[in-house]
Kinemage of the C-alpha trace (Angstrom):
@kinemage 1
@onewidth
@group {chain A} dominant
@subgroup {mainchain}
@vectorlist {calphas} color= white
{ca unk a 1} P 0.000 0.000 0.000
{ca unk a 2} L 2.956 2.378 1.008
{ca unk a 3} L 4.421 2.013 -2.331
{ca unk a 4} L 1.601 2.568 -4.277
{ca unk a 5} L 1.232 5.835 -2.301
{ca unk a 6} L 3.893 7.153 -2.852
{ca unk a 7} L 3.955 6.479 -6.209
{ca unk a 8} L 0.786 8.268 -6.315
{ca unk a 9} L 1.919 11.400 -4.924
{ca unk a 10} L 5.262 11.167 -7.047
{ca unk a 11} L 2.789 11.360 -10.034
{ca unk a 12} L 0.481 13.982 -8.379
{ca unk a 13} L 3.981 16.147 -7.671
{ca unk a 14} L 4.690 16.022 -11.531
{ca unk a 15} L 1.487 16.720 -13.015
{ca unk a 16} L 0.587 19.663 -10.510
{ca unk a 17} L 4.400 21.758 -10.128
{ca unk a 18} L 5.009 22.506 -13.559
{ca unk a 19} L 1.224 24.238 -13.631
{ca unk a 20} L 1.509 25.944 -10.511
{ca unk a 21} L 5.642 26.888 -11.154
{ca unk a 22} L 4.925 28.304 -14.799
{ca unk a 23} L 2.280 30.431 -12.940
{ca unk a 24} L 3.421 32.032 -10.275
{ca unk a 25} L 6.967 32.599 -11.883
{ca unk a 26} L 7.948 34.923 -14.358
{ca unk a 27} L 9.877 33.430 -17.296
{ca unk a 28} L 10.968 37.166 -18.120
{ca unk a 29} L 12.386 38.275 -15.057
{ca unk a 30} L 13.544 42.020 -16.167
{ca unk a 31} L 17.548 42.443 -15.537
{ca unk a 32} L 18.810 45.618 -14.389
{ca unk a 33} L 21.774 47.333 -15.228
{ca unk a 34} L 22.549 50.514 -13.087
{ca unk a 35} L 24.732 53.388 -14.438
{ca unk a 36} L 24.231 56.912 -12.139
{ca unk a 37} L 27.972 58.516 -12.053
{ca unk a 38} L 27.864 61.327 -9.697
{ca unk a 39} L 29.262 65.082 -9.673
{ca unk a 40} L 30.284 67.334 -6.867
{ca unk a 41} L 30.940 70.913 -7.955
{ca unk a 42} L 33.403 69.959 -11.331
{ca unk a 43} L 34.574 66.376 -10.553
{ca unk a 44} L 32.680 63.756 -11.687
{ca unk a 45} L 33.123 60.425 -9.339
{ca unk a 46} L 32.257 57.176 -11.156
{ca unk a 47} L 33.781 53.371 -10.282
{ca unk a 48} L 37.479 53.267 -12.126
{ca unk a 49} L 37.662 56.972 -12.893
{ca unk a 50} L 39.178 58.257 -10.008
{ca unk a 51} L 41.166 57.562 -7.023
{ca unk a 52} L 38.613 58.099 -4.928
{ca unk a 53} L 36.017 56.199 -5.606
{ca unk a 54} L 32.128 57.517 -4.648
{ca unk a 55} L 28.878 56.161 -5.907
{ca unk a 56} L 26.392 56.676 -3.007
{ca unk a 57} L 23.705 57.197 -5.071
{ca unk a 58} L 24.293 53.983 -7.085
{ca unk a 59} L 24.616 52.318 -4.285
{ca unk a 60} L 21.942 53.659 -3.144
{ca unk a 61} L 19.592 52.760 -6.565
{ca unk a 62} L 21.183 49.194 -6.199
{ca unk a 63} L 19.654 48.608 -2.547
{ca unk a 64} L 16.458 49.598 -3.514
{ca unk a 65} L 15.893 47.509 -6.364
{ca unk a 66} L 17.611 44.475 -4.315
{ca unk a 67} L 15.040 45.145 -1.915
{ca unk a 68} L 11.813 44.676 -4.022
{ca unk a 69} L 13.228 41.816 -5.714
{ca unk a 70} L 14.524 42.714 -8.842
{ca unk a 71} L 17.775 41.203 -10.532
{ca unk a 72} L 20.366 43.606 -10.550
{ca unk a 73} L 24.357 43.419 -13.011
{ca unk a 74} L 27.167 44.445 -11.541
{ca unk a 75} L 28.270 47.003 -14.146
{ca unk a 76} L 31.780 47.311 -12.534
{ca unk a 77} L 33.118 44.129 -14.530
{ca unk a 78} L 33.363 45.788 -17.860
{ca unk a 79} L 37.223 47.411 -17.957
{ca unk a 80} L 36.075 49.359 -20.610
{ca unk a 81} L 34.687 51.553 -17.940
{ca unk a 82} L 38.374 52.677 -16.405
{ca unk a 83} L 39.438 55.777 -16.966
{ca unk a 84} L 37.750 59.274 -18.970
{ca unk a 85} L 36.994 57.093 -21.954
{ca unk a 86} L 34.910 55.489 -19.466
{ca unk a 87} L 33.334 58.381 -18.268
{ca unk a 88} L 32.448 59.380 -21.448
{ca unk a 89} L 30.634 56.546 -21.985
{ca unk a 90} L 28.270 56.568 -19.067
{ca unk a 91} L 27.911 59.834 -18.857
{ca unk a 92} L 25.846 59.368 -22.756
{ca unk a 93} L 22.788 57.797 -22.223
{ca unk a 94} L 22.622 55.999 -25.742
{ca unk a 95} L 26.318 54.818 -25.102
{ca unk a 96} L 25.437 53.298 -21.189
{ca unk a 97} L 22.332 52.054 -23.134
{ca unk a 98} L 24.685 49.728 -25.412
{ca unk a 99} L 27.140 49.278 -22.696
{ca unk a 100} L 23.739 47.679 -20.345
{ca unk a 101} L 22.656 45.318 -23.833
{ca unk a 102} L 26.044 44.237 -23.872
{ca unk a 103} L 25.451 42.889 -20.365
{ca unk a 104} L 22.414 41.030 -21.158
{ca unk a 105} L 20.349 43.874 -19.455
{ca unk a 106} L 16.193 44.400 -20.238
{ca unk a 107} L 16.252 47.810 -18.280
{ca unk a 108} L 19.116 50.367 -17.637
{ca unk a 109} L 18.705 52.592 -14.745
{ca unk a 110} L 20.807 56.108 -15.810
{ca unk a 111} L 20.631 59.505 -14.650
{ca unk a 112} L 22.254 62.661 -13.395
{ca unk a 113} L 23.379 62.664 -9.489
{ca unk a 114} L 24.822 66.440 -9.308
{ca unk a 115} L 25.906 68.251 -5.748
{ca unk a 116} L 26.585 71.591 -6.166
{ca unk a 117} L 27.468 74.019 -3.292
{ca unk a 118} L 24.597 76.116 -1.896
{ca unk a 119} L 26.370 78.032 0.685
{ca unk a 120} L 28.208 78.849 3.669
{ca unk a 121} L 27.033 80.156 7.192
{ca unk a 122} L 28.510 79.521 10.669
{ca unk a 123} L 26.981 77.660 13.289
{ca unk a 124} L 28.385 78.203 16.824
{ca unk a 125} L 31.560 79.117 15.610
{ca unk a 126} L 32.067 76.136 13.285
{ca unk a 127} L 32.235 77.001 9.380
{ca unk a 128} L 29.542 74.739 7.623
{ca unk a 129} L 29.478 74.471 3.890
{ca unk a 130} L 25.945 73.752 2.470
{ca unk a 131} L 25.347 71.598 -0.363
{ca unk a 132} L 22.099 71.064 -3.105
{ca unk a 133} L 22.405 67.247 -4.587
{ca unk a 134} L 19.719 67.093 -7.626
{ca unk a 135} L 19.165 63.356 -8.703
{ca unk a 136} L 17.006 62.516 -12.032
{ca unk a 137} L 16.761 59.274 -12.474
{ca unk a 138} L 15.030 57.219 -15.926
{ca unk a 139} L 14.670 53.689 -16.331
{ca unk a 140} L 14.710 52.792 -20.201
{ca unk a 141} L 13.483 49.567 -21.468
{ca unk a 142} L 17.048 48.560 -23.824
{ca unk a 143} L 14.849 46.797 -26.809
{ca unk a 144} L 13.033 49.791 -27.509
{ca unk a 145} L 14.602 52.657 -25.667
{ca unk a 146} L 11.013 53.237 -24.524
{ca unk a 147} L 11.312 55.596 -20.918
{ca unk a 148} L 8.960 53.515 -18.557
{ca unk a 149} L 9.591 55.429 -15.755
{ca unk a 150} L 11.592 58.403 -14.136
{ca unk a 151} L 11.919 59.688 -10.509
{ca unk a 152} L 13.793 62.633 -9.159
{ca unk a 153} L 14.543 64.087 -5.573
{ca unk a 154} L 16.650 67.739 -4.360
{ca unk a 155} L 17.894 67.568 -0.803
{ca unk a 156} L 20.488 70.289 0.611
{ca unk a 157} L 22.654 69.615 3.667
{ca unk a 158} L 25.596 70.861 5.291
{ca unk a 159} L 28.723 69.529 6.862
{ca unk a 160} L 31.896 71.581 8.112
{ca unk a 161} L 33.861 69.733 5.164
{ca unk a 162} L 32.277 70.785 1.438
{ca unk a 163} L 32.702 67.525 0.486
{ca unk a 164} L 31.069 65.755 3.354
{ca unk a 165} L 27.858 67.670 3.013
{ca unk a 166} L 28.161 67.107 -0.576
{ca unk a 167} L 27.809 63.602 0.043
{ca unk a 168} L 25.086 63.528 2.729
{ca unk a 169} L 23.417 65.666 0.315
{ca unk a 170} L 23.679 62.690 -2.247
{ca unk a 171} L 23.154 60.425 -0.171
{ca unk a 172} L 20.037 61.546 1.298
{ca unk a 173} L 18.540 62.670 -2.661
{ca unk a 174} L 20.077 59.648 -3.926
{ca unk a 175} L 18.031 57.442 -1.221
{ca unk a 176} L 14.604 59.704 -1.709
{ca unk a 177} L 15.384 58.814 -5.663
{ca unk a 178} L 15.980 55.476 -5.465
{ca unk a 179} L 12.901 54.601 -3.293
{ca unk a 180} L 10.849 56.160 -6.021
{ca unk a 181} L 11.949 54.411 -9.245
{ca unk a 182} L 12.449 51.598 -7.422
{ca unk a 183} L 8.836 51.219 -6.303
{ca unk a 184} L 7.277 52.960 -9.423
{ca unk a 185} L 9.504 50.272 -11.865
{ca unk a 186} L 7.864 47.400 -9.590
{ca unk a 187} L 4.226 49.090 -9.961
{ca unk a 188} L 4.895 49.665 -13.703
{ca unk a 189} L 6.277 45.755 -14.308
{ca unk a 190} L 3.433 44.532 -12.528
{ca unk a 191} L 0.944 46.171 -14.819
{ca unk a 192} L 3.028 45.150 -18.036
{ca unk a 193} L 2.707 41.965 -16.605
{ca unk a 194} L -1.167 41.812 -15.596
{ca unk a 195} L -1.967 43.475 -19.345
{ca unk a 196} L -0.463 40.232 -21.467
């Protein structure tokens, strides 16, 4: 009886998990490539272009999207990013956009992360430099080029260093952006998906 039971069941397994796996599963999971160099004052800050390497806003695009699920490339691996030729490149959205394909990316997240200085005033004595990060942020479907989506946040901070409040200024507009394209890209997906 035992065997026959489980042989049962064995059959049961197979007839029902391919159904139920092909439906709740999405055979097209999108891939995400993520290019956002950043810009404080004149110097742009991207991986491999300068000593110093900065990409809180990236980083901070990357959690996001990590966080509701999505499959994310590490863009880093391409050494045709290293130096200004590099730059170059992902600074020009049709050139990231190839750069992303070549990756095996459906979506490329790209976009302007700029922190520009806003001011200085004293506080108790204590210089503090104020700083205005804009981040503008698109998410373009690679097939098509097609914009599906866009979000954008301003935030202004200060720090006794310029370029410490230009990053908390980045980092804080770079988290407010990446919240927002991360959960409008989910919300658009889902549609694209409930429409077919």
């Amino acid at each position: 009886m035992k065997p026959i039971l489980v042989t049962l069941c064995a059959l049961l397994l197979l007839t029902v998990t391919p159904k139920t796996f092909s439906q709740t599963t999405n055979i097209s999971t999108p891939r995400i490539a993520v290019i956002v160099p950043e810009k404080i004052d004149v110097e742009w800050y991207w991986y491999h272009y300068t000593s110093e390497s900065q990409h809180v806003v990236q980083s901070a695009i990357e959690k996001a999207l990590l966080n509701k699920g999505f499959d994310l490339i590490d863009v880093t691996v391409l050494s045709t990013l290293a130096g200004p030729e590099g730059l170059q490149q992902v600074t020009n959205q049709a050139a990231s956009k190839k750069l992303a394909a070549k990756l095996g990316a459906t979506h490329l997240v790209t976009g302007t992360a700029i922190a520009s200085q806003a001011g200085e005033s004293s506080a108790y004595g204590v210089g503090i430099h104020r700083y205005t990060a804009d981040v503008a942020l698109r998410v373009v479907q690679i097939a098509d080029g097609k914009i599906i989506t866009t979000a954008e946040a301003t935030e202004t901070l200060g720090a006794e260093a310029r370029r410490a409040a230009a990053r908390k200024a980045l980092q804080e507009a770079g988290r407010k952006a990446a919240r927002g394209v991360a959960t409008k890209l989910q919300r658009v997906l889902s549609e694209s998906v409930e429409t077919h």
